[in-house]
N, C-alpha and C positions, 0 to 999 in steps of 0.2 A: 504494500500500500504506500503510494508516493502522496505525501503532503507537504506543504509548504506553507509553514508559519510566518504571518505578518501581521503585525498593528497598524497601519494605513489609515488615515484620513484621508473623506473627499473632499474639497477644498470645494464650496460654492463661491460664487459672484455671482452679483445682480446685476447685469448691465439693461438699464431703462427696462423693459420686462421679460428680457429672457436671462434665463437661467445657464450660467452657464458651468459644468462640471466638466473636471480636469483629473481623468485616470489611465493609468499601465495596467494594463494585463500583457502579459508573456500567453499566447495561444496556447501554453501546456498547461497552465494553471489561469485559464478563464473561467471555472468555478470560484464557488466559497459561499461564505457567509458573513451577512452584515448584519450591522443593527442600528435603528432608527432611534431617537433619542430626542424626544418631546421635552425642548426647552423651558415650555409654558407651566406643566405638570410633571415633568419630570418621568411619564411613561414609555414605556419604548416596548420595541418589535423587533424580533431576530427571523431574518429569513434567510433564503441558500439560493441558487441557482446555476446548473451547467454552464450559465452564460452570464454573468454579473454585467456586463456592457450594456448586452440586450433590456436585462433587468432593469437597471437603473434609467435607461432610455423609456422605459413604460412608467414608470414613478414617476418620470419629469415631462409626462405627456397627461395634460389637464384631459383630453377625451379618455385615455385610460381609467385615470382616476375617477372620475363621474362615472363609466360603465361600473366601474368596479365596486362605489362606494357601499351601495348598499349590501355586496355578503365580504366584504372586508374590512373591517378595525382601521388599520393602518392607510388605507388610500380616504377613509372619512376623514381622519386625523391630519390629514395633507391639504386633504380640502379644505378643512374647517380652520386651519391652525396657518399654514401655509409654510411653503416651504424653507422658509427664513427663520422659522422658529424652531426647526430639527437642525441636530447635528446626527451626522450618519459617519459611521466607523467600520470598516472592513474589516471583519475582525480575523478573517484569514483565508487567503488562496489555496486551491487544491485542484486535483487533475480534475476534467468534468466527465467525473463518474457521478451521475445521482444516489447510489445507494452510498456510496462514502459521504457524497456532500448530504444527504438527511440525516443522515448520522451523527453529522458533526454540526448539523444546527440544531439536532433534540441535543446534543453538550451543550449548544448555548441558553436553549431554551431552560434545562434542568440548573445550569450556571446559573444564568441571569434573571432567570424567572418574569419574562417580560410581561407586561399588564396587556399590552394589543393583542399577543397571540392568543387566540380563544381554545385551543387546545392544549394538555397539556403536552399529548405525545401527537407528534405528523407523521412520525415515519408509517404506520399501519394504515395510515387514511391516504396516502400520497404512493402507495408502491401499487 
C-alpha cells in the first residue's frame, strides 16, 4: 500500500468574485482527503476523492452546490456561510485507489469526529 503523507493548505483569493485556488497534485497521488473547517462555528467535514482536483472544482462551482445542497451538510454550509468563511486542509495525498482512500477518510472521520458528516462510518455505504 503506497501513501503519501502531507499537511497542505489550499490557499484561497478573492479576486472581485471569483475564486481562485492554487494546488499540486503529482498524477500518482491525485487522491486523499481533506477537511473543510467552518470558520463561523467552528464545524467541519472530512471527505476523500480519487480525484481531489476534480473535487475541489465541484465545491467551487455554485451550480454544484445548489444541486447538491439539499442531501449534503457541507455544500448547505458553502452556501449559506460562503466560501470565505472555511479554511480547507488536505490532510493527505495517496494513490487513487478508492478503497484505500475510504479508509483513510473513516481515520479522519473517527480522528476528527466532524459535525457535517452525517454518518459515522462511509466506507459500507460508499463500496
Amino acid at each position: 500500500m503506497l501513501i503519501h503523507y502531507l499537511k497542505e493548505k489550499i490557499f484561497l483569493k478573492t479576486i472581485t468574485q471569483n475564486l481562485v485556488f492554487i494546488y499540486t497534485l503529482s498524477p500518482s497521488f491525485a487522491g486523499g482527503s481533506g477537511v473543510w473547517i467552518n470558520q463561523v462555528n467552528g464545524k467541519s467535514y472530512v471527505g476523500s476523492s480519487v480525484n481531489l482536483g476534480y473535487r475541489l472544482k465541484q465545491y467551487y462551482s455554485v451550480s454544484y452546490l445548489n444541486r447538491n445542497k439539499s442531501v449534503s451538510s457541507i455544500s448547505r454550509a458553502l452556501v449559506k456561510y460562503g466560501h470565505s468563511n472555511f479554511k480547507l486542509e488536505i490532510l493527505e495525498y495517496c494513490e487513487p485507489n478508492r478503497l484505500i482512500i475510504l479508509e483513510r477518510e473513516q481515520y479522519y472521520i473517527d480522528l476528527l469526529k466532524p459535525e457535517y458528516n452525517k454518518k459515522n462510518s462511509w466506507i459500507t455505504s460508499r463500496l
